[in-house]
N, C-alpha and C positions, 0 to 999 in steps of 0.2 A: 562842896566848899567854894564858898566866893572870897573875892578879893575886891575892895573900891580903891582906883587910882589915881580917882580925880572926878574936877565936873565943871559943866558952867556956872559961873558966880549967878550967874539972872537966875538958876534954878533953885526955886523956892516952893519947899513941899508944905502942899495944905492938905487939912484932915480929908482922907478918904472919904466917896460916898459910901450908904449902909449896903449891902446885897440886896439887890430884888429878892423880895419871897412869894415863890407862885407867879404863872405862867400870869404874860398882861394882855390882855385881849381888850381895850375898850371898844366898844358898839359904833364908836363915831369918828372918823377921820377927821383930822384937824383942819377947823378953818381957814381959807384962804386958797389950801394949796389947790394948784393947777395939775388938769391930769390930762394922759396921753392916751391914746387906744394901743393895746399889746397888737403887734403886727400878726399875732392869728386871729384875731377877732371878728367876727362877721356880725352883720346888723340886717333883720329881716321883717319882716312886718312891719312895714313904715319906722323902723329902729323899737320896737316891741319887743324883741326876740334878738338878744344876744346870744350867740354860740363862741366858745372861746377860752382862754384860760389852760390853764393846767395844776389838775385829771381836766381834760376837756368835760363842759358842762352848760349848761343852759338856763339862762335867767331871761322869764317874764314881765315884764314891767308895762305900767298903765302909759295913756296916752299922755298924759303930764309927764311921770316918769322917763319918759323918751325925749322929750323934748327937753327937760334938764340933763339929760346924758349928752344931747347935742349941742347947747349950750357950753357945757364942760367943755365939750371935742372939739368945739370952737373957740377958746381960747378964756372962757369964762370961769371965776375960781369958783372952787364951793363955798355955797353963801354958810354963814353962822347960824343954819335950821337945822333944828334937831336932825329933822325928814332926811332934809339932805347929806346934812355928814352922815348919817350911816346907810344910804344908799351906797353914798362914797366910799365907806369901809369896805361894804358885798363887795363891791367892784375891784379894788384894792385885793382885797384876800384873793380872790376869786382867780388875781395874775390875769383880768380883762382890759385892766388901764395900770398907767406908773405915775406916781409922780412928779411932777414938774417944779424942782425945790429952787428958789431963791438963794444965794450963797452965803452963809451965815459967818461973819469974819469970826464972831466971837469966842466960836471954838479953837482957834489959835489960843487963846488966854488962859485954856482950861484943857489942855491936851501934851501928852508926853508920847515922843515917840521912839517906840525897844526896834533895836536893828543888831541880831545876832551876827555874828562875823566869825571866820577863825580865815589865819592869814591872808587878810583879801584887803590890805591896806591901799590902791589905786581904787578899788569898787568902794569902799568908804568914804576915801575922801570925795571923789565924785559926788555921790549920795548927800555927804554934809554940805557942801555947793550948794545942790540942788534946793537941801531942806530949806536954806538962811536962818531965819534967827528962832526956832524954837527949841524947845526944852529935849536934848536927844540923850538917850542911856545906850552907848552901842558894850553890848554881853564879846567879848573875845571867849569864842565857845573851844579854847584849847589850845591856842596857835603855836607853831615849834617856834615864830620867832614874832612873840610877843611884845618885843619892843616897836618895832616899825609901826604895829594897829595904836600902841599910847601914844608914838609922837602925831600920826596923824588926828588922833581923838584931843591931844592936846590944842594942835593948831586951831583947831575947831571951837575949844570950850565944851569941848562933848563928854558928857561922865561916862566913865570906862567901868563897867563889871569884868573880872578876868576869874575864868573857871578853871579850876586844877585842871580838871582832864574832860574832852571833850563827850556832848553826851547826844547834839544832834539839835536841830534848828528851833525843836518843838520844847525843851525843856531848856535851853537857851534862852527862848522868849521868858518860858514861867521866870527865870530870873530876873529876868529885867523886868518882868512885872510885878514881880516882889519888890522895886524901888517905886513904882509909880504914884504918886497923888494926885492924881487930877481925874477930873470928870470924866474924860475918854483918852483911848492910850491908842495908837497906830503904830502897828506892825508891820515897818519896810525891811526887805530886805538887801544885804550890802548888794548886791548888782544891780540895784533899783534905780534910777533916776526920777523925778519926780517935778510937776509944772508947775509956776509959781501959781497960789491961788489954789493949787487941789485939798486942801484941808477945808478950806471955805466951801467950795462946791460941792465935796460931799457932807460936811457939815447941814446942810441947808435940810437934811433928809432926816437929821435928830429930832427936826420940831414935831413927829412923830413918833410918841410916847414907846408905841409898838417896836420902833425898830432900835436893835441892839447891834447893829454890825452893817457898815457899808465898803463895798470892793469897786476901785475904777477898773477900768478895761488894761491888761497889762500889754501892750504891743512886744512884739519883738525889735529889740534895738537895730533900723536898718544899716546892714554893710555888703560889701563884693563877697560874691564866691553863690553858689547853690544852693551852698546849705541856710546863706543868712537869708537868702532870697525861700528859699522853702520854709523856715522859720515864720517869715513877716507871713504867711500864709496859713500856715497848720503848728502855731507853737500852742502846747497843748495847756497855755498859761493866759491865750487870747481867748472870749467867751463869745467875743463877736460884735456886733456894732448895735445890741438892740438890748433894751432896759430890761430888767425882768425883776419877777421875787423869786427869791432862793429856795430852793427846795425839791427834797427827793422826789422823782415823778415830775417833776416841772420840766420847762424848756430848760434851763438855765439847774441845775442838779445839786451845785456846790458853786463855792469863789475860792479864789488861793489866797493864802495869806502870805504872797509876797508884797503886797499894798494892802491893806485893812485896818479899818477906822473902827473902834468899838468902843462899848459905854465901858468901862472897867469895870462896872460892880457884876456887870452879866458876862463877863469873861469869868470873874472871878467865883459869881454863883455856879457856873458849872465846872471847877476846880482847874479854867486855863487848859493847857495844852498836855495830851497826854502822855505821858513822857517814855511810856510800851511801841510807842511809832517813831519809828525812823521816818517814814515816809508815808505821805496820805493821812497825816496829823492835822492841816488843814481842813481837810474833808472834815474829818470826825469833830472837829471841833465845832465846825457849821450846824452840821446834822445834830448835834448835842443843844447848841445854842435855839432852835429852831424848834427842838422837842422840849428844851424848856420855857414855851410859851412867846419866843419873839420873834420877829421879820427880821430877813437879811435881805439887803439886795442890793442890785448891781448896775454900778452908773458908768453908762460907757461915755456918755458926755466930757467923763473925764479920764486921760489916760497918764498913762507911766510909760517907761520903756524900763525892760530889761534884755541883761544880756543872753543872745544864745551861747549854746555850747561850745566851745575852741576846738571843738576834733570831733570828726566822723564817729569817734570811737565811745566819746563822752554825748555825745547824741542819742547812741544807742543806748549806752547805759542809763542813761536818763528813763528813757521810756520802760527800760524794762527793769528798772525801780521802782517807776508807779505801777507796772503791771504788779510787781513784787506786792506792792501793799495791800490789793487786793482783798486777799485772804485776810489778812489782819481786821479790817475795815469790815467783811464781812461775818467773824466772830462776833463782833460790836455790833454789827447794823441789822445784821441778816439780811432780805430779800434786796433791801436798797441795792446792793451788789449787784446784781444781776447782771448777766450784757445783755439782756432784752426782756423787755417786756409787752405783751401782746394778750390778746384776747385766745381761748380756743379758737374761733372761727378762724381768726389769720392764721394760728397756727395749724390748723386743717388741712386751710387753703392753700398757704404757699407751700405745705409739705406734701400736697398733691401736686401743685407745680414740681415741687425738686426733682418728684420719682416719676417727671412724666408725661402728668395726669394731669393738662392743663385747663380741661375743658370740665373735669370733677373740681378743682379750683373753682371752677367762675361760678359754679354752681353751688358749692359751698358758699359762697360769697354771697352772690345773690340770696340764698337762703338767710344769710345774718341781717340784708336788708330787708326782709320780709317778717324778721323777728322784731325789727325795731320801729316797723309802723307804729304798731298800737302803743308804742312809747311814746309817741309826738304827735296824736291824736287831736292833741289843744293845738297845736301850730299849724298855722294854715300849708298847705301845698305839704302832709307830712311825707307823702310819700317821696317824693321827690328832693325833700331836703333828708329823707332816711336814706335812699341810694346814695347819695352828694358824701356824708357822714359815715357810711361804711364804705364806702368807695375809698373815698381818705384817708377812713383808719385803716385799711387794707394795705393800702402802698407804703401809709409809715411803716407799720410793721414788717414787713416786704422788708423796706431799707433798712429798718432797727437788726432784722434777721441777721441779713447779707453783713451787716457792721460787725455786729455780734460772732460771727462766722469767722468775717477777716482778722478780728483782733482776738478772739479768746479762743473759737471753735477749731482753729485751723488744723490743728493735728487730727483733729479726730472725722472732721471734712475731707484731709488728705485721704486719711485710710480709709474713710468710705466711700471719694472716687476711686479709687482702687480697686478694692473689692466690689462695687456696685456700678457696672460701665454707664445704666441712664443715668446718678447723680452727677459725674461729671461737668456736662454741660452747666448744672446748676452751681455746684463748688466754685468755676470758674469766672462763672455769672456774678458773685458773691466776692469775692476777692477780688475782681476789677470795678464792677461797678459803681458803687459806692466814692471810688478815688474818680473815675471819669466822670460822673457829676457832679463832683466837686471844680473838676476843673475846668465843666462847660459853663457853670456859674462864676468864671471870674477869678476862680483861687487860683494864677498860672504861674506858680514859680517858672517853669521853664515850658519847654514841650509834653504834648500829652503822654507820649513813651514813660518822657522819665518822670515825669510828674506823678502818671501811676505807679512805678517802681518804687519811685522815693516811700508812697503814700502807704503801697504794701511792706515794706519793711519795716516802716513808722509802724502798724502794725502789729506785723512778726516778734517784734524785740519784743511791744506790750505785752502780747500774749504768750512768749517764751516766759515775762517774768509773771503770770497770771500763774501758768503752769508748775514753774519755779517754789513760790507763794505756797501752794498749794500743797505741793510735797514737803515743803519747810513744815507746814503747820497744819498736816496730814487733815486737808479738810476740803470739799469739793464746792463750799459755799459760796464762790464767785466765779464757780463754772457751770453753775443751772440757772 
């Protein structure tokens, strides 16, 4: 049961668009736009031979073909030829280039934006600042003192939905999207702040048909103390500094819906947010949006800040919330879940490493480069870009393991350095390393001690609530 208390006078609702029916895939990338190369991409035969993307993958192209890819990477748009926009789609899907979008004001004119709240009236009003002058519905998802969110929604002109009793961030939205008319609707949340201009700039990403959903880069709001300095470092809300397309198996996995821009009819064709998740409602609603037919993705060009945690204590629980969801997330997804994923060879190879056997590793390895010659028989120098390639995939997976280990595996790594004195060394390997190359690349909240400390209990908490998840909802499906 909802309650309306009010709204801005400028807000003036027009007829909804109709629901997308059937996934939209056209063949051609739109005219004009400018693209980037994805920071994995390699170019090899005279630029002939792109490797790159994610599923990592390999695209051929003629000597003309290259030299319009170079043209693009040089700062030239894609021309209005058939040829070329859908070379320019391959490439686009493929997550080997991003676009480089112009900033489209005009989505301001045709955009409402739902911001759930329960007594967070100092994080609203802030946010309404931030917004200025467009059409906002903030949902009070329950608050014990419901007056303080109306007068600051009053001050604002911001229409207030008020719900009897609180039901969680994800089904707060659906309410407030049940007020919406406009062409696309963004989902900020009240601890958001937001820069003038960031509707326009991910706007600019609409002018493709494909895409139903854009997220900027959330920073963490910087302040004093460790923990905001470890925040601005590893909030598990920042995706990182580099563009991507969304998706399971990709660099880039999922976006949070504490900032996101979306078409409303493709919110509303996959029935909005599911209101069975507390948490990691986000996720599922991407991966949903994604499997019915359209592109998300992610523009760090443009950021937001929100707030971290107020206490050591709500930091932890934070994490081991999203561990919590997990399980939920993987009754819906299934394999998506995973905390790793790897080929057999790596899993061979470093589980010869763990027990040991590190010289049977290399040999494994080397054996998987010797299976995927005759894959790359058409590319000049195969061998040599087949070692480069399973070399590569080798050590991600290595790192994907060791991740996988430190955040979800841990209990079950403890007990088998215990019972098994050669994994030790390995266990240990796995739990530290991962955090100390994070912080030889730059990420240094503090000193390396604590920095790894901090990074393994970030960690610990995930995977307590993985484990948590899992006995909640007697199911093992985001622990394989």
């Amino acid at each position: 049961m909802t309650e309306s208390v009010g709204g801005r006078a400028r807000y003036r609702p027009v007829r909804a668009p109709p629901a997308r029916r059937g996934p939209v895939s056209p063949v051609h990338a739109p005219a004009g736009v400018r693209l980037l190369a994805d920071p994995g991409l390699r170019r090899i035969d005279g630029g002939r031979v792109m490797i790159g993307g994610g599923p990592l993958r390999i695209i051929r192209l003629s000597a003309r073909g290259a030299d319009v890819v170079d043209a693009w990477l040089g700062g030239r748009p894609v021309a209005d030829v058939k040829s070329a926009r859908r070379l320019a789609r391959r490439l686009l899907d493929a997550g080997m280039v991003h676009p480089v979008t112009a900033p489209e004001p005009r989505i301001v004119e045709d955009v409402t934006v739902v911001v759930p709240a329960k007594d967070a009236p100092a994080g609203v009003d802030r946010l309404l600042v931030s917004l200025g002058r467009v059409p906002v519905v903030v949902v009070d998802d329950g608050s014990e003192q419901p007056a303080a969110l109306a007068e600051v929604c009053a001050g604002h002109g911001a229409r207030l939905i008020r719900r009897a009793s609180s039901g969680g961030p994800g089904p707060a939205r659906n309410t407030g999207l049940e007020e919406v008319r406009t062409g696309f609707v963004a989902f900020v949340d009240h601890d958001v702040e937001v820069e003038p201009g960031w509707l326009a700039a991910l706007g600019g990403h609409f002018v493709d048909d494909t895409v139903v959903a854009v997220a900027p880069r959330v920073r963490s709001r910087p302040g004093p103390g460790l923990r905001a300095r470890y925040e601005a470092e590893h909030s598990p809300l920042d995706l990182g500094p580099s563009p991507a397309l969304v998706g399971p198996g990709r660099r880039v996995g999922y976006v949070p819906t504490a900032a996101l821009v979306a078409r409303t009819d493709a919110i509303r064709a996959v029935g909005g947010f599911d209101p069975g998740l507390r948490f990691g409602e986000d996720v599922d609603l991407i991966w949903r949006l994604i499997d019915g037919g359209g592109t998300v993705r992610y523009e760090p060009a443009v950021e937001v800040t929100h707030d971290p945690r107020g206490s050591w204590a709500g930091w932890a629980r934070q994490r081991w919330q999203y561990g919590r969801s997990a399980t939920a997330l993987g009754l819906r997804h299934g394999a998506r879940v995973a905390p790793a994923r790897c080929s057999r060879w790596s899993a061979a190879a470093w589980g010869a490493v763990a027990f040991g056997r590190p010289l049977l590793g290399v040999g494994v390895a080397a054996g998987s480069s010797a299976a995927l010659v005759p894959k790359l028989r058409a590319i000049p120098g195969s061998t040599v870009e087949a070692i480069r390639l399973s070399a590569t995939g080798h050590l991600h997976a290595g790192l994907g393991l060791a991740r996988a280990t430190a955040r979800v595996w841990w209990p079950l790594a403890v007990v088998g350095a215990l019972v098994v004195p050669r994994l030790r060394a390995a266990v240990a390997a796995a739990l530290v390393v991962p955090s100390l190359l994070d912080w030889r690349r730059g990420r240094r909240p503090t000193g390396p001690i604590r920095s790894v400390a901090l990074r393994v209990a970030d960690d610990l908490a995930y995977g307590a609530g993985v484990w948590d998840g899992a006995v909640r909802d007697r199911s093992a499906v985001a622990l394989r």
